[in-house]
N, C-alpha and C positions, 0 to 999 in steps of 0.2 A: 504494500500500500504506500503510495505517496500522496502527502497532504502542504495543500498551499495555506499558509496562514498564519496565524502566533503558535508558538511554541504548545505555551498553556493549554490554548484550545486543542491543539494537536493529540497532546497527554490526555486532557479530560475525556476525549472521543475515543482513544483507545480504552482507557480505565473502563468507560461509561458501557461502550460493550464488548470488555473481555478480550479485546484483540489479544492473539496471541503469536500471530506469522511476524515474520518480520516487517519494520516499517520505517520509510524515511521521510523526513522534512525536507520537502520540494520547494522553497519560499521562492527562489526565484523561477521557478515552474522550468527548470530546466528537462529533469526526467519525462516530465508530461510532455514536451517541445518535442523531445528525442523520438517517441515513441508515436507521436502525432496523436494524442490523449487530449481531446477535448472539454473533459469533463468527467469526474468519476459516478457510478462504477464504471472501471474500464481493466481490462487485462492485457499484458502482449507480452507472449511467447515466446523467447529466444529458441529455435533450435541451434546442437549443437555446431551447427554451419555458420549459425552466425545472423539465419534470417529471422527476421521479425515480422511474427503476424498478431496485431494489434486488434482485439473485440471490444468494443465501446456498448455500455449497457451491462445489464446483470445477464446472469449465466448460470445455469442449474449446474449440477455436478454432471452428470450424463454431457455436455455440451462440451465442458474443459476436460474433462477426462480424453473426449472424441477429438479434441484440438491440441490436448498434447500427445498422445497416442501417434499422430499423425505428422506431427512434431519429429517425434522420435524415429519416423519407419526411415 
């Protein structure tokens, strides 16, 4: 997860629900830039190659599971 904003808020929204993956503070929205991330929810995929495929919006588990799967072959 990357989040644009103050710090504080940043903490309190993990606290608030349990986050537990890893998370970075994007204040300058660079990561989102990178990734061409609009707006969260958003995911993108690095396969090992190097390519990036980027899903904007929420994703059930069935969805991300089938996109890195595919990721990997």
């Amino acid at each position: 997860m990357a989040w644009t904003g103050s710090d504080g808020d940043f903490q309190e929204f993990i606290d608030r629900h349990g986050i537990t993956f890893p998370t970075i503070s994007d204040d300058p929205g660079e990561v989102f830039g990178r990734f061409g991330v609009p707006y969260q929810p958003a995911f993108a995929i690095v396969t090992p190659a190097g390519e990036v495929q980027t899903l904007v919006g929420a994703a059930d588990g069935a969805t991300l599971d089938g996109i890195i799967e595919q990721a990997l072959a």
